[in-house]
C-alpha positions as CSV (number, residue, x, y, z in Angstrom):
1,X,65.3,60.0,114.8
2,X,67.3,62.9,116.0
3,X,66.2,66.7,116.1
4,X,68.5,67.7,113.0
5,X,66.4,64.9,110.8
6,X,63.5,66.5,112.3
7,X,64.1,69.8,111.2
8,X,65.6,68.8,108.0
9,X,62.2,66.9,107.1
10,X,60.1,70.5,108.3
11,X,62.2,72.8,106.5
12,X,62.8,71.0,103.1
13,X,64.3,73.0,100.8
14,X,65.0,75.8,102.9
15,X,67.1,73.3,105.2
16,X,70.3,74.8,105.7
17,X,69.4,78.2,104.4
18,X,70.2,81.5,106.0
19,X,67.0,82.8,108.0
20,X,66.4,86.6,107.1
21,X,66.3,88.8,109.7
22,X,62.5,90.3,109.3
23,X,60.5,88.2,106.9
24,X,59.9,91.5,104.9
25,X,63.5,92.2,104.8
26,X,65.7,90.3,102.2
27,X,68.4,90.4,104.3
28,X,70.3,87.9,105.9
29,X,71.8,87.4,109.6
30,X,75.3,87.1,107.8
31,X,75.1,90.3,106.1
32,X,73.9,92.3,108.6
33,X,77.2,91.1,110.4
34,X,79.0,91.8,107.5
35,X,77.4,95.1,107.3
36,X,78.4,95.7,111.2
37,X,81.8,94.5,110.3
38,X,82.4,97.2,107.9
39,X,80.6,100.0,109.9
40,X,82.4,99.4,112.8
41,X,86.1,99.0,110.8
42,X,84.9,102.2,108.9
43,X,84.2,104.4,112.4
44,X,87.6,103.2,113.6
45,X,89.5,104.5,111.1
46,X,87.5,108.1,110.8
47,X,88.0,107.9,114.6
48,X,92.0,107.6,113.8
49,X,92.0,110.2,110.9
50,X,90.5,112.6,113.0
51,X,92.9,112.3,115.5
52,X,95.9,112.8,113.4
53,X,94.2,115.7,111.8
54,X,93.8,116.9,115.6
55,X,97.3,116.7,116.6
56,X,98.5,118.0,113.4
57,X,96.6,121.4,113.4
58,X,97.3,121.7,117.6
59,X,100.8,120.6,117.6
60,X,102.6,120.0,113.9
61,X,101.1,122.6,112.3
62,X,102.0,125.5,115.0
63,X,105.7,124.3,114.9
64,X,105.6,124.9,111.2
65,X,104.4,128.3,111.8
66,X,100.8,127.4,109.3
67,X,98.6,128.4,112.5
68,X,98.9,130.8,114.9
69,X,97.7,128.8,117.9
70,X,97.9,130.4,121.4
């Protein structure tokens, strides 16, 4: 008999079900890598908006005479 039999007979039902991370927790290893997914897509994106808000107060904005930078 080979191990995934074995574990198929011990888990029953369950076989083939996503393991939560914390038993406490209802939630899944795939969503918490979802949930990192997005997070880290999300901080990428602030990380380029404030960079073109940067160079457009510092550099854009100064040439268009909106801030008096010095």
């Amino acid at each position: 008999m080979g191990d995934s039999k074995r574990r198929q007979e011990k888990l029953g039902e369950n076989y083939g079900k996503e393991t939560p991370i914390l038993p406490w927790l209802p939630v899944t290893k795939g969503q918490a890598e979802q949930f990192m997914r997005w997070t880290t897509t999300g901080a990428w994106l602030g990380i380029g908006g404030m960079i073109a808000l940067w160079v457009t107060v510092r550099f854009i904005g100064p040439g268009f005479g909106w801030w008096d930078v010095n």
